[in-house]
N, C-alpha and C positions, 0 to 999 in steps of 0.2 A: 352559454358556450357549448360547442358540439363537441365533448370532448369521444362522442359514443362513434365517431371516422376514426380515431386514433386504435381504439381497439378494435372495430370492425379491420382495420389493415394491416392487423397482429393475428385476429382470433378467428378467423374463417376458415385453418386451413390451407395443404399446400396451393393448392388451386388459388383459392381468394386471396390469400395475404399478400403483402407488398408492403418493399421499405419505406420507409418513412423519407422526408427530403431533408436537409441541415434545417431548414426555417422549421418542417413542422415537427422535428425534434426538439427544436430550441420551444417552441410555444407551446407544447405538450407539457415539458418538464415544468415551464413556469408556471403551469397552470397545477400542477402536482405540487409542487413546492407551496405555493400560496394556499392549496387546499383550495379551489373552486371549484372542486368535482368531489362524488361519495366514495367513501374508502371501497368501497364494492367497488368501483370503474377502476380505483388505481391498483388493488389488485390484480382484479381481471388483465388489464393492461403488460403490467407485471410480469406476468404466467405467458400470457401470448408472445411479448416480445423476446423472452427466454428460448422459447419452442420453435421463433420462425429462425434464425436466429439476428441476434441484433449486428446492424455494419456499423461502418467505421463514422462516416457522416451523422448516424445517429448516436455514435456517443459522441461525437464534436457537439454536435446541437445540446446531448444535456450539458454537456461540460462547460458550454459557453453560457449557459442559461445560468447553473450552478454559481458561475462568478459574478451574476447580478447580484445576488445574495452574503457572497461571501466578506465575512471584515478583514481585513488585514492586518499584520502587523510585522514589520521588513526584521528580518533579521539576516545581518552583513554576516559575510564568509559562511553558508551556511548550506548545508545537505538536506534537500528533504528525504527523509525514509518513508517510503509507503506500507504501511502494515493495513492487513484485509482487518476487517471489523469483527467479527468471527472467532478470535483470538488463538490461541495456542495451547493445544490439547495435553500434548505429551513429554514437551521440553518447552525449560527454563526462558524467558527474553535474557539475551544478551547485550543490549543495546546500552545499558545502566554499565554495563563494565568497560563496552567499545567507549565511551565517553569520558572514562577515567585513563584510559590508554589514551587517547587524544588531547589531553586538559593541557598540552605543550603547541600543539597543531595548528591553535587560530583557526581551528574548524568547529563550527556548531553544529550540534545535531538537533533536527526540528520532526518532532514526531507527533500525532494524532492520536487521541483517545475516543471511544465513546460506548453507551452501554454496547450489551452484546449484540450482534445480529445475525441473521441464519447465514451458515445451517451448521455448521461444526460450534458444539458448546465446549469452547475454548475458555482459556484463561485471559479477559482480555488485555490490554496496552493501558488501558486507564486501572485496572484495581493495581499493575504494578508501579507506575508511574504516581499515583497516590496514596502509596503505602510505603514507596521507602523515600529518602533522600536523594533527592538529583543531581549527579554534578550541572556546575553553573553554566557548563559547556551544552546539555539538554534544554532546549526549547519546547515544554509543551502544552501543545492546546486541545483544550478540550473542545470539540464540536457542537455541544448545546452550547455556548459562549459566540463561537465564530459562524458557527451555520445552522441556527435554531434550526430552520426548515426542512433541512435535511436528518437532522436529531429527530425532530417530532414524528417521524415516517417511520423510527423504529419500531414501535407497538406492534404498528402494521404489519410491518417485516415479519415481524416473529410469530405474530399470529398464521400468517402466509406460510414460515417457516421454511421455504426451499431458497436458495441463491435466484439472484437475479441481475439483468445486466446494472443493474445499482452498486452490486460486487464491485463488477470491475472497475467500476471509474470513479468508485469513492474517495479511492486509496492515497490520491495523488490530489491536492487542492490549493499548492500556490499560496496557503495561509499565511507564509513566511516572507515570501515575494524569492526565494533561493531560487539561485543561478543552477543551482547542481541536485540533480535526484534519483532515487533508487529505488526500485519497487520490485518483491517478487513476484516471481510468474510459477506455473507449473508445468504447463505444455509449450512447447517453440510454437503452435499456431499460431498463440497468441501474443509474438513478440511482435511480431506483424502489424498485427492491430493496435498494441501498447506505441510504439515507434509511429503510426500514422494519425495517434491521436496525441501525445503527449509531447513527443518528440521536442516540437517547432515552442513547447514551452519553456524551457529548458537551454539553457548553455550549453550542457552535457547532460543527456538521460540515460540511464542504465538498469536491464535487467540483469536478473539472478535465479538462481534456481534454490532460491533461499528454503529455510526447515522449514514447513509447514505454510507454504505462501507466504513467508516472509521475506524480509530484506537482509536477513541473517545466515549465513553460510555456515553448515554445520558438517555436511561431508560434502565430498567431492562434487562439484558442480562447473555449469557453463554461467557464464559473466558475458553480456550482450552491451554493447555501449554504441549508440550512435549518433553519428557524424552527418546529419541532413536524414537522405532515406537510405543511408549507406550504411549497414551494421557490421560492425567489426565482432568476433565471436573469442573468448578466450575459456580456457580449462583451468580451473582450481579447484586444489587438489588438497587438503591440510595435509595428508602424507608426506606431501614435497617437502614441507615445512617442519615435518617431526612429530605432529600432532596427530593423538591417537586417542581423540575423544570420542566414547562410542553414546548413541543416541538413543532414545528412549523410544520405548514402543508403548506405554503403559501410561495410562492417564495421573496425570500428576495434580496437585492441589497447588493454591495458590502461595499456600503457606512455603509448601515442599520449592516452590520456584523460587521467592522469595530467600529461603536459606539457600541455594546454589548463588547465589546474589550477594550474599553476606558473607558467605564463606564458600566462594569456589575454590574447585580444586585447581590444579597445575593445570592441566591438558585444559579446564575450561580457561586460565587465562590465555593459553598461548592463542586459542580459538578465538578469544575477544581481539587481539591483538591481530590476528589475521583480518579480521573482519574491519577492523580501525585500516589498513594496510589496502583493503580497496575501496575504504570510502574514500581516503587520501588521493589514490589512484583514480578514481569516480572526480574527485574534484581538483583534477590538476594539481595537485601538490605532489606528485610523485610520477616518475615517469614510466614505471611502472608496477606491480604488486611486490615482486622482491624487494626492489628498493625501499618501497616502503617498508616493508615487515624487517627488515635490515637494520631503517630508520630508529622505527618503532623500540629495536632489541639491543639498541646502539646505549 
């Protein structure tokens, strides 16, 4: 197999490079998944398609490639959260407490673990997810389970050690088969491209401008939800709300998360409780974030 076109149309250079097309995106990644090429190409690869930079067609191609691979397991009334791989450096996951604030809701939350991957040495989703207790309303999987192939690619990753377009479209995997999902983002460019690849997967898809690339709102941010290729833009704000939870800047240990988990303070339940209040909102159960958080404090 030639996989040496694929990088040749990555790593030439502004002049030489050129996009990839949906087919040889899709056939690129299966051949990366399988491992029929040397980790040297799928680096190389890697680095180049980071640099030209990657379109929307070519993450449709791995994304569709991706769900050859993938096992399923449906889980009814159910949100997926998209968390980056990368974990969380400086504050707590919230998501263990939005799940005890919902345990009324008939809403699931379905989340994703796996070891770490570049490039921020966070704390990841799977050491907190298997370290404490889950409510039975948390669904989660782990990725060496549902997606060896894309697990076994870590090493690699972290040897490489920079992001790559694998970042962005790991986050999001249909594991669950859920109608409703939420992932964050950092920059608006890339609601764009989040919306013209995920969108049409989705009943309802929604960005955020969650802590740390998360799906977790921790101060004032914009909430993206769209309607086909129509996005509607909204402001949340915990201020509105009364909550005066301030944020960390200082790297935390797992342990240190763990105890705001076990024993949070006020201002973090009220935070939890916001964040339950636009998954609600995210998945139609509320018509919109005050109502819910109303709901929620009812």
């Amino acid at each position: 197999m030639d996989f040496f076109k694929y990088i040749h149309a990555v790593g030439t250079g502004v002049k030489g490079n050129r996009d990839l097309t949906f087919e040889e995106s899709k056939t690129m990644m299966e051949e990366i998944l399988k491992q029929e090429v040397h980790n040297e190409q799928i680096a190389a690869f890697l680095l180049g398609w980071r640099l030209k930079p990657e379109t929307t067609d070519e993450f449709r191609g791995v994304v569709e490639a991706s769900d050859l691979f993938i096992k399923r397991t449906a889980v009814p009334n159910s949100i997926e959260l998209g968390y980056p791989f990368d974990g969380k450096a400086n504050n707590p996951f919230i998501f263990p407490l939005v799940a005890k604030v919902l345990e009324n809701s008939e809403l699931n939350l379905v989340v994703v673990g796996d070891d770490l991957a570049p490039a921020k040495a966070g704390i990841t989703l799977k050491e907190v997810a298997t370290n404490i207790e889950l409510n039975k309303n948390i669904h989660y999987f782990d990725r060496a389970d549902f997606f060896k192939e894309m697990h076994d690619l870590t090493p690699l990753r972290m040897r490489l050690g920079l992001r790559t377009g694998l970042n962005t479209i790991e986050k999001l995997t249909r594991v669950a088969n859920s109608e409703f999902a939420i992932t964050g983002v950092f920059h608006k460019p890339y609601v764009k491209k989040y919306v013209e690849v995920f969108a049409d997967r989705y009943k309802r898809f929604a960005l955020i401008q969650g802590n740390e690339g998360t799906p977790e709102l921790f101060s004032k941010g914009r909430l993206w939800i769209a309607n086909g290729s129509d996005v509607e833009e909204f402001i949340v704000d915990p201020a509105h709300y009364g909550i005066n939870y301030t944020k960390s800047w200082e790297k935390i240990t797992i342990e240190e998360s763990i105890e705001q988990l076990n024993n949070p303070s006020d201002e973090f339940l009220k935070l939890a409780r916001l964040n339950a209040a636009v998954f609600l909102f995210v998945a139609q159960k509320a018509a919109s974030i005050d109502e819910a958080y109303e709901k929620l404090n009812g």
